[in-house]
C-alpha positions as CSV (number, residue, x, y, z in Angstrom):
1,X,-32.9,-42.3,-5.0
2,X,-33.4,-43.9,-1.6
3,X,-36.2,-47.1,-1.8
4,X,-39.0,-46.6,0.1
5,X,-41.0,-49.4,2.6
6,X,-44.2,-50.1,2.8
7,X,-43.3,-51.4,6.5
8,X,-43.2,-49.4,9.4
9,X,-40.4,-50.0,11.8
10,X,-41.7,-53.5,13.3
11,X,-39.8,-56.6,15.5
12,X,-40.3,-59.5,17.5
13,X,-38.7,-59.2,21.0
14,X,-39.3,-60.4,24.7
15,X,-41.6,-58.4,27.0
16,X,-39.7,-56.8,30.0
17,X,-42.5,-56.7,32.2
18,X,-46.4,-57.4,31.9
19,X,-48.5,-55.8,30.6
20,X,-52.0,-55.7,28.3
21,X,-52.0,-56.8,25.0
22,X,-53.0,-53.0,22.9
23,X,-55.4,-55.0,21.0
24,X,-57.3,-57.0,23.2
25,X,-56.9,-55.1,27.0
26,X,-58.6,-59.3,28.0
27,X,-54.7,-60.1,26.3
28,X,-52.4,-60.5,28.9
29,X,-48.3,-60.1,27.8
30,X,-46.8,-61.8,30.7
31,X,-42.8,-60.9,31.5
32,X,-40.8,-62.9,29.0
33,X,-43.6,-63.8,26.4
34,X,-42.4,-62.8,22.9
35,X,-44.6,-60.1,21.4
36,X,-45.0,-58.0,18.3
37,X,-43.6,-53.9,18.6
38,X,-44.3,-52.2,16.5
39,X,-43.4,-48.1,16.3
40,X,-45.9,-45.7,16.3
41,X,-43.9,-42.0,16.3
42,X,-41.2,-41.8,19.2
43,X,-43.3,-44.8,21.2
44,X,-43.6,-48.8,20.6
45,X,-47.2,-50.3,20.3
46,X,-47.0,-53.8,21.6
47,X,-49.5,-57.2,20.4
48,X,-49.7,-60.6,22.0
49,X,-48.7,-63.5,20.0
50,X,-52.7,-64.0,18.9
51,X,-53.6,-60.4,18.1
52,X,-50.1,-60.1,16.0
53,X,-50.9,-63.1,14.1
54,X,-54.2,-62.0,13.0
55,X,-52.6,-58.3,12.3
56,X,-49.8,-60.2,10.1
57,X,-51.9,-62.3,8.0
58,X,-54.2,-59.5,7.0
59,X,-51.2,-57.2,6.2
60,X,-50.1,-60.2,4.4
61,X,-53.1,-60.3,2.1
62,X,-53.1,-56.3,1.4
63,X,-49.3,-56.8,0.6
64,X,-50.3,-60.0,-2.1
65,X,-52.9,-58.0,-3.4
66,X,-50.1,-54.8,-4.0
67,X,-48.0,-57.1,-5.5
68,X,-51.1,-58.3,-8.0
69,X,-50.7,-54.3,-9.4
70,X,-54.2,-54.5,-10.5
71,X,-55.8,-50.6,-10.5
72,X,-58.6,-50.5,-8.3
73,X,-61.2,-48.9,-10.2
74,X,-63.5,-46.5,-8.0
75,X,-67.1,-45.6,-9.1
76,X,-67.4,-42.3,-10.3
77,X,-69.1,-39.7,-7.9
78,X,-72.7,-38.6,-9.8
């Protein structure tokens, strides 16, 4: 059995040319800033440094919080 990832297909590379931060459009990527891609079907969805930290520390948290395996208890519909 293969093991399966909780991480989509993600990297850290060096923007081409400029463009907008997906984010934050105010987020400018200028040509040779590093930037998060990250894959979203056959296309690449691309953060500035500032948005991708912010995206990584609260995927972070949700990961910790996985790893706790605590059931989350849901209130019963009435």
């Amino acid at each position: 059995m293969a093991t399966k990832s909780l991480i989509i297909r993600t990297e850290v590379d060096r923007a081409k040319i400029a463009h907008n931060c997906r984010a934050n459009k105010r987020h400018r990527i200028k040509a040779g800033d590093v930037r998060l891609s990250v894959r979203n079907g056959r296309s690449w969805v691309r953060y500035c440094r500032a948005c991708a930290d912010q995206i990584l520390e609260r995927d972070i948290k949700k990961l910790r919080e996985l790893q706790a395996f605590e059931p989350v208890d849901h209130p019963s519909p009435d």
